[in-house]
C-alpha atoms as an extended CHARMM CRD file, in Angstrom:
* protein
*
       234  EXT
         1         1  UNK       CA             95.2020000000       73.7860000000       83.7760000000  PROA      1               0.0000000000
         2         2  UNK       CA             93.3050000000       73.3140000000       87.1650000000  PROA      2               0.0000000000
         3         3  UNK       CA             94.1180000000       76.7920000000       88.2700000000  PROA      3               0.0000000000
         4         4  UNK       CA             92.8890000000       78.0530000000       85.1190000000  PROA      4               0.0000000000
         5         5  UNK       CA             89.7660000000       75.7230000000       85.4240000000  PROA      5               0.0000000000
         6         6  UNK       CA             89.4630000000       76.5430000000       89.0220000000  PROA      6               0.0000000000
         7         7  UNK       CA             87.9930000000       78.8910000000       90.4850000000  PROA      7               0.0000000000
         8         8  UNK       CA             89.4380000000       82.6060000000       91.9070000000  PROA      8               0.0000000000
         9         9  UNK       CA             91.1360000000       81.6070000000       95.0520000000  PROA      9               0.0000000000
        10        10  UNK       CA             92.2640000000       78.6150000000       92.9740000000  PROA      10              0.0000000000
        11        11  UNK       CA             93.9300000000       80.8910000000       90.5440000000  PROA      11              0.0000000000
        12        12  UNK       CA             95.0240000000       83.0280000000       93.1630000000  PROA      12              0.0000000000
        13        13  UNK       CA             96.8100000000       80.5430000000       94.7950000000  PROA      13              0.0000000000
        14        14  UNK       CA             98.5740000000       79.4910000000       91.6370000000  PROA      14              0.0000000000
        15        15  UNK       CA             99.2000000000       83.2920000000       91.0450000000  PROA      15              0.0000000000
        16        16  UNK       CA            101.2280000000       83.6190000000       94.0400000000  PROA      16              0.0000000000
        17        17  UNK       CA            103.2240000000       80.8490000000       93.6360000000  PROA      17              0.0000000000
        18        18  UNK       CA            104.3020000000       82.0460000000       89.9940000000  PROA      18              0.0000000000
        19        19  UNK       CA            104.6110000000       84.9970000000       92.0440000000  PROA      19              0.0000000000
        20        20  UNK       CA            107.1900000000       83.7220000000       94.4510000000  PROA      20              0.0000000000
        21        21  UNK       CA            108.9790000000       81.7360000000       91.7290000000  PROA      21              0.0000000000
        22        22  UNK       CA            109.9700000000       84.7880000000       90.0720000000  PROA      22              0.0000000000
        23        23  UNK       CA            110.9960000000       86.6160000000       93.1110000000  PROA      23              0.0000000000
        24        24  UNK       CA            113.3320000000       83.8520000000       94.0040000000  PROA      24              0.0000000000
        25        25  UNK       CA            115.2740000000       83.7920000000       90.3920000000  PROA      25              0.0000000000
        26        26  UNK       CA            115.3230000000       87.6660000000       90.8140000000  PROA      26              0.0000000000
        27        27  UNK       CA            117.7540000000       87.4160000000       93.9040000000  PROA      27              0.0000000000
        28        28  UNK       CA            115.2360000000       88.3350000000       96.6280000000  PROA      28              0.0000000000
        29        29  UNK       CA            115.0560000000       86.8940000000       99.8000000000  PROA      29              0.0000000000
        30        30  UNK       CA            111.7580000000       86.4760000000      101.9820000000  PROA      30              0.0000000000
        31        31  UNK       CA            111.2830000000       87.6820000000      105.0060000000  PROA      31              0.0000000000
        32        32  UNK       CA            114.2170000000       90.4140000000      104.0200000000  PROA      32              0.0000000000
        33        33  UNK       CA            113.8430000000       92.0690000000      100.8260000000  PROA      33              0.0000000000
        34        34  UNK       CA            109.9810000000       91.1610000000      100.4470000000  PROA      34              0.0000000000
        35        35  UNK       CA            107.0620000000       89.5550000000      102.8230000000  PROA      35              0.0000000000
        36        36  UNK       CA            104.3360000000       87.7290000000      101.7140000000  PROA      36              0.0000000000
        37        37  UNK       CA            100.5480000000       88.0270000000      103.2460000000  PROA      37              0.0000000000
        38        38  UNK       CA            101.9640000000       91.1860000000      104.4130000000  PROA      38              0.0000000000
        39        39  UNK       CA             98.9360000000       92.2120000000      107.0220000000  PROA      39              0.0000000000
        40        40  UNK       CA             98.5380000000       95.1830000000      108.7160000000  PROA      40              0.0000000000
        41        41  UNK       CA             95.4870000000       98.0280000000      110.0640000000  PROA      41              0.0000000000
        42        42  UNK       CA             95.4040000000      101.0680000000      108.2560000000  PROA      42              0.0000000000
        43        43  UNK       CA             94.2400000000      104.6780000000      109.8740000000  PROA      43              0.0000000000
        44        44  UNK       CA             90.3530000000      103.4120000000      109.3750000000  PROA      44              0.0000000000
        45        45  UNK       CA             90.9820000000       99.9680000000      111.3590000000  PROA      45              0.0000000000
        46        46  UNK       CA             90.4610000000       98.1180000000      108.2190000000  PROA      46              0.0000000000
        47        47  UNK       CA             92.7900000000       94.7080000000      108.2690000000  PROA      47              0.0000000000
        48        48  UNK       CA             94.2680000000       94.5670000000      104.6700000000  PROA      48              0.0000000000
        49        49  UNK       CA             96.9440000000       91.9640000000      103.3620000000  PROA      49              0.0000000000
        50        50  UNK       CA             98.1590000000       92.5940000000       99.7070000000  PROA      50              0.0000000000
        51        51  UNK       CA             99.7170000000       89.3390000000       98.5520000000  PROA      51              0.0000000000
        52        52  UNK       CA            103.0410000000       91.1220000000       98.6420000000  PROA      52              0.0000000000
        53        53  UNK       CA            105.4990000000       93.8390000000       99.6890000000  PROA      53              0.0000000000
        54        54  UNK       CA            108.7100000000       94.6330000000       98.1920000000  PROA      54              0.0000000000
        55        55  UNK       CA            110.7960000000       96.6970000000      100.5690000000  PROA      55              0.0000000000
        56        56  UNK       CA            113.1800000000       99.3770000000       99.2170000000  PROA      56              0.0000000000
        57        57  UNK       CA            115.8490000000      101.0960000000      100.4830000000  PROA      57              0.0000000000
        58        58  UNK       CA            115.0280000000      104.4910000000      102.6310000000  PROA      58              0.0000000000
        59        59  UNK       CA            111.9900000000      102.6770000000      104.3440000000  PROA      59              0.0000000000
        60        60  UNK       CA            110.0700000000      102.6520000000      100.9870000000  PROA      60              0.0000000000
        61        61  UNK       CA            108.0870000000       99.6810000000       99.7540000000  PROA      61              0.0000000000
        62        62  UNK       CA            106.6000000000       98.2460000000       96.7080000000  PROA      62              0.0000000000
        63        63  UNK       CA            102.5770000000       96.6100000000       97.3490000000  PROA      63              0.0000000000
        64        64  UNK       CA            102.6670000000       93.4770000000       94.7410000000  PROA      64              0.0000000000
        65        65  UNK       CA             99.2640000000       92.0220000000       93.9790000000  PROA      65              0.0000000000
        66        66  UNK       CA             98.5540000000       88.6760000000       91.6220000000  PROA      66              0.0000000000
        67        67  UNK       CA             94.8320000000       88.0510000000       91.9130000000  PROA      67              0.0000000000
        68        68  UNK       CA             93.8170000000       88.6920000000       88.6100000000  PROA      68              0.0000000000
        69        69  UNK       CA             90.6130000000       86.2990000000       87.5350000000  PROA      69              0.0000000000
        70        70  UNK       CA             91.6420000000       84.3420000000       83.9340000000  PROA      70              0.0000000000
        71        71  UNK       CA             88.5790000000       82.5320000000       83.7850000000  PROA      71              0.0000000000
        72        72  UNK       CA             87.3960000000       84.3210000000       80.5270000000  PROA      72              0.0000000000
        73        73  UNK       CA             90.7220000000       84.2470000000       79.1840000000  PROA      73              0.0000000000
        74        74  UNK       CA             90.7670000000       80.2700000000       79.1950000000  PROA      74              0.0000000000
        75        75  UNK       CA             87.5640000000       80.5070000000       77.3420000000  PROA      75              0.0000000000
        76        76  UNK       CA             88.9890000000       82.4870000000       74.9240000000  PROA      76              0.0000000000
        77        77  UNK       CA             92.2940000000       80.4050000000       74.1200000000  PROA      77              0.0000000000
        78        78  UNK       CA             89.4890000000       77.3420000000       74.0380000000  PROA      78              0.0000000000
        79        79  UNK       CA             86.9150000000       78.9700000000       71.7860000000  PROA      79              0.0000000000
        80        80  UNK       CA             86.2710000000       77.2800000000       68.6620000000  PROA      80              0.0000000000
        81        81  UNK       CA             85.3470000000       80.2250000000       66.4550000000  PROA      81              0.0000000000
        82        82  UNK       CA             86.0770000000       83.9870000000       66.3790000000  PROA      82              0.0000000000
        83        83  UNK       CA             83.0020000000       85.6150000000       67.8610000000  PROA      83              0.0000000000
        84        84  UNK       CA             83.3940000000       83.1250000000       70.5640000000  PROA      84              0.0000000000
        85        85  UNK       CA             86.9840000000       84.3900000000       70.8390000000  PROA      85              0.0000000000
        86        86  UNK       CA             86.2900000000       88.0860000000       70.6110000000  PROA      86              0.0000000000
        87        87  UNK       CA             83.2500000000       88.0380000000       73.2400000000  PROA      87              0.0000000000
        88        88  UNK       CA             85.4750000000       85.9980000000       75.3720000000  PROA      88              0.0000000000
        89        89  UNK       CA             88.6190000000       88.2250000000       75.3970000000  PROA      89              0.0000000000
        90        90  UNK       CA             86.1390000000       91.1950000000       75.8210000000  PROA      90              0.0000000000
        91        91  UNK       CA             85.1010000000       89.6190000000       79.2590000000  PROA      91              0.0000000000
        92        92  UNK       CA             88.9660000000       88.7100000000       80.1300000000  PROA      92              0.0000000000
        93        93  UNK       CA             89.5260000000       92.8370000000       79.4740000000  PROA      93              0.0000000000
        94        94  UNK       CA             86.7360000000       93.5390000000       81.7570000000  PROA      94              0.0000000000
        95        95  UNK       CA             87.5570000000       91.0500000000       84.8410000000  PROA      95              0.0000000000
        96        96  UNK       CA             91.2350000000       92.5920000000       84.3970000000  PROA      96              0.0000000000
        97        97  UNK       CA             89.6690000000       96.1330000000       84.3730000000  PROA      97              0.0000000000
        98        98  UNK       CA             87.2640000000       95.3700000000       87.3520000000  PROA      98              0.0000000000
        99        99  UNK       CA             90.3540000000       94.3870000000       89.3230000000  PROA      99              0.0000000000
       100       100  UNK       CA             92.6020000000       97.5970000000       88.8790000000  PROA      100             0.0000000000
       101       101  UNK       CA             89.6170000000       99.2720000000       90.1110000000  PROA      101             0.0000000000
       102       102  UNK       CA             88.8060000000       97.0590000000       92.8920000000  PROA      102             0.0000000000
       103       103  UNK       CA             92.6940000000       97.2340000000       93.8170000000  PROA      103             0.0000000000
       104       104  UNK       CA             92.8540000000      101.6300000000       93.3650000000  PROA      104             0.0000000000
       105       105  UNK       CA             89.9020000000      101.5190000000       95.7580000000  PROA      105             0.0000000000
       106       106  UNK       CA             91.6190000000       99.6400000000       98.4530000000  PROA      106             0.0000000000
       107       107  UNK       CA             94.6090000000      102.2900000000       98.6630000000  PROA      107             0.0000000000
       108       108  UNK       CA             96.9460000000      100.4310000000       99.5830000000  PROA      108             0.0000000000
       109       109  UNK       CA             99.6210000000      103.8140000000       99.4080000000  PROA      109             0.0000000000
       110       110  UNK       CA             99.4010000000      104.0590000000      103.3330000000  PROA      110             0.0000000000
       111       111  UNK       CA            101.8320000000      101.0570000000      104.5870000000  PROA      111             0.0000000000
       112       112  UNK       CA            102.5190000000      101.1610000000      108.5200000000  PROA      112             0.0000000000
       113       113  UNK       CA            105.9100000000      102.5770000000      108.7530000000  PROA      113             0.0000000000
       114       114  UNK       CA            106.8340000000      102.4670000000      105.6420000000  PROA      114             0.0000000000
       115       115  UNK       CA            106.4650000000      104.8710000000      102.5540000000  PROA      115             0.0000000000
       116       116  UNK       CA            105.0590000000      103.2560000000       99.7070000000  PROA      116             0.0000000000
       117       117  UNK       CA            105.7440000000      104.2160000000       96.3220000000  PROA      117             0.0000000000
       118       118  UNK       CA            103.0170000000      106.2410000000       94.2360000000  PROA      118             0.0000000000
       119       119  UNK       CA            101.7450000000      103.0700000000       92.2180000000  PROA      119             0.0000000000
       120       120  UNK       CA            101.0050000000       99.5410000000       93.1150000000  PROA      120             0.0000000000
       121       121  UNK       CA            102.0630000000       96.2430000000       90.8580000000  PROA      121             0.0000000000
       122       122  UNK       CA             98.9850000000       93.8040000000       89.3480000000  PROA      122             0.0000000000
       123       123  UNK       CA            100.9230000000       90.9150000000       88.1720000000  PROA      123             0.0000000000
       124       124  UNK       CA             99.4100000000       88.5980000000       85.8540000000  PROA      124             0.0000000000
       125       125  UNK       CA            100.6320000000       85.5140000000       85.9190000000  PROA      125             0.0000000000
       126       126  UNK       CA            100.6270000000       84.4550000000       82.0210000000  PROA      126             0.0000000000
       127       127  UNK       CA            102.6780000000       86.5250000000       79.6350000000  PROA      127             0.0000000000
       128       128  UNK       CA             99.8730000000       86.0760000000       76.9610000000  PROA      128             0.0000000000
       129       129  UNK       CA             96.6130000000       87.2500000000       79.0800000000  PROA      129             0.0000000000
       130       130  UNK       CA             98.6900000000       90.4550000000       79.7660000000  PROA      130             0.0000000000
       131       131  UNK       CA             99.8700000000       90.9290000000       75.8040000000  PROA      131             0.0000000000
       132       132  UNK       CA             96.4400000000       89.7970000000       74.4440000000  PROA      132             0.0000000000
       133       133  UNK       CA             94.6080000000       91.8460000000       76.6630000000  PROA      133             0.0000000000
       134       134  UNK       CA             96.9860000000       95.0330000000       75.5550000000  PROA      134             0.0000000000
       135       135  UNK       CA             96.2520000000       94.0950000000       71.8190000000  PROA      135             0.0000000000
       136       136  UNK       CA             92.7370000000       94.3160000000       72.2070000000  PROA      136             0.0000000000
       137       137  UNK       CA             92.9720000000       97.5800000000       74.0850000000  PROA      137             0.0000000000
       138       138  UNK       CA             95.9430000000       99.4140000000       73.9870000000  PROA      138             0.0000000000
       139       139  UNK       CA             94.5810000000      102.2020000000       76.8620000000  PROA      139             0.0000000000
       140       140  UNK       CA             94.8070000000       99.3090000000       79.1220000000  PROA      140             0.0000000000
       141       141  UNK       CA             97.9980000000      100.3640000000       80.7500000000  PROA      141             0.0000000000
       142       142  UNK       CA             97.9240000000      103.9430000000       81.0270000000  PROA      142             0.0000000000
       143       143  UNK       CA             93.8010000000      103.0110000000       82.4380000000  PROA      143             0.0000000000
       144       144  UNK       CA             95.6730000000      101.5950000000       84.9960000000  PROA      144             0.0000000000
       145       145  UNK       CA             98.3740000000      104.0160000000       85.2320000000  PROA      145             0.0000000000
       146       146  UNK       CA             96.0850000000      106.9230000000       85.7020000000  PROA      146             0.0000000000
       147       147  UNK       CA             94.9890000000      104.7110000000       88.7360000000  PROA      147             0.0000000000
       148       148  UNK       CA             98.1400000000      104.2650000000       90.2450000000  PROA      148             0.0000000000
       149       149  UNK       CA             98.7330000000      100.9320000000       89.0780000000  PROA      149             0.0000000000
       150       150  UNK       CA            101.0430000000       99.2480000000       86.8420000000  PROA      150             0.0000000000
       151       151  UNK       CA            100.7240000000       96.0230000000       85.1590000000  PROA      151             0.0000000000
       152       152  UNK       CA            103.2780000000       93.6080000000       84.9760000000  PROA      152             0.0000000000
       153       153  UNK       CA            103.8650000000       90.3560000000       83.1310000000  PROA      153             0.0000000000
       154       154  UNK       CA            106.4400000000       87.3340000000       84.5470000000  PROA      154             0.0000000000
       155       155  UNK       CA            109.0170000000       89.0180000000       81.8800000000  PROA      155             0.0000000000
       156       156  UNK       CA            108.5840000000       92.6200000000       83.0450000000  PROA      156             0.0000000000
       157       157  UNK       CA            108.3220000000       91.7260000000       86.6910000000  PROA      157             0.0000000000
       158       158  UNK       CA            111.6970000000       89.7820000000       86.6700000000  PROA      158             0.0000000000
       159       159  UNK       CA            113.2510000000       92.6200000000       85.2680000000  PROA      159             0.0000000000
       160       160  UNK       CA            111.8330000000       95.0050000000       87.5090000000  PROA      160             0.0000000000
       161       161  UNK       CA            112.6100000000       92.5140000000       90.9420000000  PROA      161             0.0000000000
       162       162  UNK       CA            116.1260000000       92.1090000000       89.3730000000  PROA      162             0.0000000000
       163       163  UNK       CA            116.7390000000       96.0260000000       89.0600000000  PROA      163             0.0000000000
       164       164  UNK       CA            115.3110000000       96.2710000000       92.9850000000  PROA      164             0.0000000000
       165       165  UNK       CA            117.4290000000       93.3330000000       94.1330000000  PROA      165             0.0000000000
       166       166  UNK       CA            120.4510000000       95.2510000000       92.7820000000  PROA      166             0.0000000000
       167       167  UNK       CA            119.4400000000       98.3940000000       94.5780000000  PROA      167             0.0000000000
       168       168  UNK       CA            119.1290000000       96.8540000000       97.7510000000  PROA      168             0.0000000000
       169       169  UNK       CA            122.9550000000       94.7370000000       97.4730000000  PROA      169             0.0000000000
       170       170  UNK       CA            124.2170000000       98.6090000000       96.4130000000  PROA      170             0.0000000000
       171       171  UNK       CA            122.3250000000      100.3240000000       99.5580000000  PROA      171             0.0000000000
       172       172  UNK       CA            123.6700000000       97.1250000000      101.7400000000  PROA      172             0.0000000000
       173       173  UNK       CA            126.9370000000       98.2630000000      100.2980000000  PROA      173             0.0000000000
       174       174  UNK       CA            126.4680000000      101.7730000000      101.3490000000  PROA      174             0.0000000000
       175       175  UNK       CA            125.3730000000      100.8290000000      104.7250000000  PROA      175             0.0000000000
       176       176  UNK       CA            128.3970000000       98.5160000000      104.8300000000  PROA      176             0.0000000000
       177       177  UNK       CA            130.9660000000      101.0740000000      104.5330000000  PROA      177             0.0000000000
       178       178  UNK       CA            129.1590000000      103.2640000000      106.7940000000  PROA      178             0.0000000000
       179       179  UNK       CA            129.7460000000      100.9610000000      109.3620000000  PROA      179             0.0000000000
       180       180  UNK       CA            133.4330000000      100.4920000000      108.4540000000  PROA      180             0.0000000000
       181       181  UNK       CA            134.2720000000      104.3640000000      108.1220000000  PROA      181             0.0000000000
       182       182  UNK       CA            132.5900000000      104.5540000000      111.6700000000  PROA      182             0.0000000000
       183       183  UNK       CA            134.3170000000      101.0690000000      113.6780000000  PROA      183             0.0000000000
       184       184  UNK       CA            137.9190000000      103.0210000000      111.7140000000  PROA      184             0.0000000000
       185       185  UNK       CA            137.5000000000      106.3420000000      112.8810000000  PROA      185             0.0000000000
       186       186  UNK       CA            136.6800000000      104.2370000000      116.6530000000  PROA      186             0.0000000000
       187       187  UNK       CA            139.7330000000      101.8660000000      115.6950000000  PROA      187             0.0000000000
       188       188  UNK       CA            141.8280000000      105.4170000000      114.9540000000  PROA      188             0.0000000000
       189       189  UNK       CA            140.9230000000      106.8920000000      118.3260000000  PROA      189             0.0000000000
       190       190  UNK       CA            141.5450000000      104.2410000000      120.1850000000  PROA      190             0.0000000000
       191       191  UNK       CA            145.4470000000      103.9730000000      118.8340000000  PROA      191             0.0000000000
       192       192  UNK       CA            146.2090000000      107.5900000000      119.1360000000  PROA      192             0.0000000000
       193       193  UNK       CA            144.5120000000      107.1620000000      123.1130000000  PROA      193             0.0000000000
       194       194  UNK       CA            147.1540000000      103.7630000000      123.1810000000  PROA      194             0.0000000000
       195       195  UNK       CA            150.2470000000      105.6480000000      121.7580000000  PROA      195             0.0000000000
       196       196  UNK       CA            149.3640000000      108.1260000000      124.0140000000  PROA      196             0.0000000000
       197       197  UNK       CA            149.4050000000      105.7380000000      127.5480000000  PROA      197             0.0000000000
       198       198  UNK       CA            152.7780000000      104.7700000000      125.9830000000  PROA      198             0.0000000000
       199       199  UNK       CA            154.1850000000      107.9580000000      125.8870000000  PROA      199             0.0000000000
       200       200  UNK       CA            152.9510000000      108.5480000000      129.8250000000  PROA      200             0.0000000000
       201       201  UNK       CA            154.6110000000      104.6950000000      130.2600000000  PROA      201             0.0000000000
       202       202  UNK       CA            158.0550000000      105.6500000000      129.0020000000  PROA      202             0.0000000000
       203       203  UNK       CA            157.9860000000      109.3420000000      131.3660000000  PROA      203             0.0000000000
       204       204  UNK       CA            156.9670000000      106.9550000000      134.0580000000  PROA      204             0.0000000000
       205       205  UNK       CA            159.5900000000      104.6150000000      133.4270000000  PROA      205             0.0000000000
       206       206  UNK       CA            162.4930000000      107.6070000000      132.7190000000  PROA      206             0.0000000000
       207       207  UNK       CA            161.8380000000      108.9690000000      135.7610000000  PROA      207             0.0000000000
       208       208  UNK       CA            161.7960000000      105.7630000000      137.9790000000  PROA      208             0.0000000000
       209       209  UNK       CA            164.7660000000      104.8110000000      136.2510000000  PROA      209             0.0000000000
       210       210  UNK       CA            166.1400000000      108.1790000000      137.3060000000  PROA      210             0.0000000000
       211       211  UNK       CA            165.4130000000      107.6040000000      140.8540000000  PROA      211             0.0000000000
       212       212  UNK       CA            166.3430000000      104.4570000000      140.7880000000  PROA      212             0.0000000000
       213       213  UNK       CA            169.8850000000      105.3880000000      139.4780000000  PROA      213             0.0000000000
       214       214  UNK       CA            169.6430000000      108.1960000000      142.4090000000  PROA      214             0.0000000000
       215       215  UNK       CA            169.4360000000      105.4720000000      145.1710000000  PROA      215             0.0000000000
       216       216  UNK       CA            172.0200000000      103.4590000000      143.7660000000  PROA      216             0.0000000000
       217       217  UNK       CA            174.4750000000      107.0650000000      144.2150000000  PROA      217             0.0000000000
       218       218  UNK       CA            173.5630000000      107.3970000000      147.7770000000  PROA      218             0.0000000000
       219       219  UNK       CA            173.8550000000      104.0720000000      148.5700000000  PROA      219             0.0000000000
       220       220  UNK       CA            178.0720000000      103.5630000000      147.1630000000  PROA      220             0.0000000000
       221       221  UNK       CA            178.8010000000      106.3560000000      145.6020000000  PROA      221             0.0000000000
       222       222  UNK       CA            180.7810000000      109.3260000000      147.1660000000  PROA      222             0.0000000000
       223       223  UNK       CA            182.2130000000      109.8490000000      150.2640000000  PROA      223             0.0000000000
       224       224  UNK       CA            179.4680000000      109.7920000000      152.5820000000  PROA      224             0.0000000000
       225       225  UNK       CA            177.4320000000      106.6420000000      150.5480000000  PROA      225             0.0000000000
       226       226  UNK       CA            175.3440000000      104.8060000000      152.7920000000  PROA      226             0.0000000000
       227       227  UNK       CA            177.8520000000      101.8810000000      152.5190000000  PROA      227             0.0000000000
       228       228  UNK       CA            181.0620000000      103.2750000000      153.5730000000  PROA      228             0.0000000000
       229       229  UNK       CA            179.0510000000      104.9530000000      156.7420000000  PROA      229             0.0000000000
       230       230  UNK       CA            177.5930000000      101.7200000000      157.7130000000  PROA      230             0.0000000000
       231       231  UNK       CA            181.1260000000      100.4870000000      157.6610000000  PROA      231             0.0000000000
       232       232  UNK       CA            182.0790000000      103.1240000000      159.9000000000  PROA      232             0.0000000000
       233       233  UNK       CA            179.3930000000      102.4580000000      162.2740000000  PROA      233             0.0000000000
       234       234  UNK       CA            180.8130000000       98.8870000000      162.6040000000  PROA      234             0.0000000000
């Protein structure tokens, strides 16, 4: 109720903890599959920080943002008649309009290193401001889609962070066995290189044995063995 009450960095606040609540119960980990107060210097040397960045697999990246003003919509759920209502969900479809604007102009396609994907994510917070504001304007989401924008509700957004979470465990996969087909075929090398050194071994060892069975011949066998002539020398 206070961060309805409250003021815009109040409700932002509470919007990005809703925010990273639903991240959490999608599977996603920070500081690995998403960053929060992700801040960097784009080609102008403007500083921006969207409230959030989902990264993908193949260095791509979603830009999450949750600071959506639902001032006028607590009027309207508090209004005692209908024109109070209506005038009051008319604002609540404005504020939410002035922010996808606000948020296209700040372009936020250009992350450092990264390639985001053509459209950015407004969340809003409450699954009713998004549905009420849709009933009173159904263009709503293709006005923001024809910015680049898509609007997401807690339902939708767990859905969509669930989908993402399994892409990344299926590219961690991928990368997994990458890494296992690579240490095998090193593992594979190294034991035909071994069997090899064996082989050389048992020639060493054949002909030392070989030599060795030589030196026992000259040394008692035959005639003129080294034995019998030492014998003969004393």
């Amino acid at each position: 109720t206070r961060a309805l009450k409250g003021d815009n960095k109040a409700q932002g606040g509470w919007g990005e903890q809703v925010l990273g609540r639903i991240l959490e119960a999608s599977g996603l980990t920070e500081g690995r599959d998403y960053q929060s107060q992700f801040t960097y210097v784009d080609e102008e040397k403007n500083r921006k920080q969207p409230d959030c960045v989902i990264f993908l697999p193949d260095n791509k990246a979603i830009v999450l943002d949750s600071k959506v003003s639902l001032i006028a919509y607590d009027r309207y759920i508090s209004a005692e008649n209908e024109q109070a209502r209506e005038l009051a969900l008319k604002e609540h479809m404005r504020s939410v309009k002035a922010h996808i604007d606000g948020l296209s102009a700040k372009s936020y396609e250009a992350l450092p290193g990264m390639r985001n994907l053509d459209f950015v994510l407004i969340f809003i917070p409450i699954e009713s401001a998004f549905t009420d504001a849709l009933r009173f304007d159904d263009s709503l989401y293709l006005y923001a889609l024809d910015k680049n924008i898509v609007i997401a509700a807690p339902s939708t957004l767990l859905a969509t962070c669930r989908t993402i979470a399994h892409l990344q465990k299926l590219d961690q996969r991928s990368t997994n066995a990458m890494k296992i087909a690579e240490q095998a075929g090193k593992l594979y090398d190294q034991f035909v290189a071994f069997c090899g050194d064996l082989n050389k071994v048992s020639k060493s060892l054949e002909q030392a044995n070989d030599a060795h069975q030589s030196a026992l011949k000259r040394l008692s066998s035959g005639k003129g063995n080294l034995v019998r002539q030492t014998e003969q020398i004393k």
